[in-house]
C-alpha positions as CSV (number, residue, x, y, z in Angstrom):
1,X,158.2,107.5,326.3
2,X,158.3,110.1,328.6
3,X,155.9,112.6,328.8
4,X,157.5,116.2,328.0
5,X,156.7,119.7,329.9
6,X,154.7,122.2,327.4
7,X,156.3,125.5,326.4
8,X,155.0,128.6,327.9
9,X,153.3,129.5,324.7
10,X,151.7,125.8,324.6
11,X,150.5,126.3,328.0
12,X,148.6,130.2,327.1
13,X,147.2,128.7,324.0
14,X,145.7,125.5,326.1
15,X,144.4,127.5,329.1
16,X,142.2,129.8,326.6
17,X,140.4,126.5,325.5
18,X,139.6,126.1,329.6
19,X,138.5,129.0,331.1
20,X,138.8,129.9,334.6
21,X,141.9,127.5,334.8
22,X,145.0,128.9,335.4
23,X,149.2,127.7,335.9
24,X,150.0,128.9,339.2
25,X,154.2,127.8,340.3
26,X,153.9,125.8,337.9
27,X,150.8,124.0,338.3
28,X,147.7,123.9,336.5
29,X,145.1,125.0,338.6
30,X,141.0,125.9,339.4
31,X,138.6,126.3,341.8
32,X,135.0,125.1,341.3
33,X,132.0,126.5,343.6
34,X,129.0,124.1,343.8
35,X,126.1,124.5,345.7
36,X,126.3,122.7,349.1
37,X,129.0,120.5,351.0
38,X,127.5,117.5,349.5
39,X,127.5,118.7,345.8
40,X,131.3,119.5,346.6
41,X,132.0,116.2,347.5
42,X,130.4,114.2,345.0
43,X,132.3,116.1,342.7
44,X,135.8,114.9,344.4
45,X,134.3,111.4,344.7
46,X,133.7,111.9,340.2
47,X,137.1,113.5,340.1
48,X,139.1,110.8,341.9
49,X,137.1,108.3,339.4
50,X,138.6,110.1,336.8
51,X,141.8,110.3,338.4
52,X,141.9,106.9,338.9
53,X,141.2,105.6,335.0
54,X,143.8,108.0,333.7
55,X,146.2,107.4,336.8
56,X,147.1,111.0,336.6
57,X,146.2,112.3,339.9
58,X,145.9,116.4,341.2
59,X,145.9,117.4,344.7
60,X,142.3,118.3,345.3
61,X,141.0,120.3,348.2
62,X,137.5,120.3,349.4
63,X,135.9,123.2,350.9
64,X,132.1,123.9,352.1
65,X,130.7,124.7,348.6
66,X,134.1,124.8,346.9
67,X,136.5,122.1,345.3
68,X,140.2,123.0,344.1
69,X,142.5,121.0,342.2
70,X,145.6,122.0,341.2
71,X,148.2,119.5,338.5
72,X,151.4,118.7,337.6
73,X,153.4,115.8,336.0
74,X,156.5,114.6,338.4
75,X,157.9,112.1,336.1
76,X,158.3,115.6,333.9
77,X,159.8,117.4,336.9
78,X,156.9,119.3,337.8
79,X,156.1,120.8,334.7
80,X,153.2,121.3,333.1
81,X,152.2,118.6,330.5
82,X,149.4,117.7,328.0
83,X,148.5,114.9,330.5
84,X,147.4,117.5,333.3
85,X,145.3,119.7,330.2
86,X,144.0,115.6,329.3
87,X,142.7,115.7,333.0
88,X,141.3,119.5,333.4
89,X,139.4,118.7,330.2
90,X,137.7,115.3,332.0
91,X,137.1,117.4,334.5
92,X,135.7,120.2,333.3
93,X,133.2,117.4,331.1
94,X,131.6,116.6,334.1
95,X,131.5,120.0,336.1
96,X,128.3,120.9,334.5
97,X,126.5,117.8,335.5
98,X,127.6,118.7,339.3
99,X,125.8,122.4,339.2
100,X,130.0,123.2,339.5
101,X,130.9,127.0,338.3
């Protein structure tokens, strides 16, 4: 079964249950600020684990001290689905363990 975009008012109530994340054209997006160029990139390294065991993957950028990811579902054209919240939520699980704000 395919997986379906979320309606505007699905995605505002989600994104208060994550805060500091945000849909930005159409993606679901956030920027984490960690405390040194090799905090950052453990993160990623955590991320792409992550990534990888729900093969739902974000375009992650990596910074000095920062890491940004930003989400969408192609197979839903784009849109913004429950399986990109599915992967902020993983992500934001491990953030605190990674000193991550």
């Amino acid at each position: 079964m395919p997986t379906q975009p979320l309606s505007q008012k699905e995605i505002e109530d989600r994104l208060r249950e994550l805060p500091g994340w945000s849909v930005e054209e159409d993606r679901l997006t956030r920027e984490y600020r960690l405390g040194d160029h090799f905090a950052a990139t453990a993160f990623v390294v955590h991320v792409a684990r992550i990534q990888q065991e729900l093969d739902h993957h974000s375009d992650l950028t990596l910074g000095y001290n920062t890491v940004a990811l930003s989400v969408n579902t192609h197979s839903a054209g784009g849109a913004v689905t429950d399986k990109d919240f599915g992967l902020a939520e993983r992500v934001e699980g491990i953030a605190p363990g990674h000193g991550a704000a």
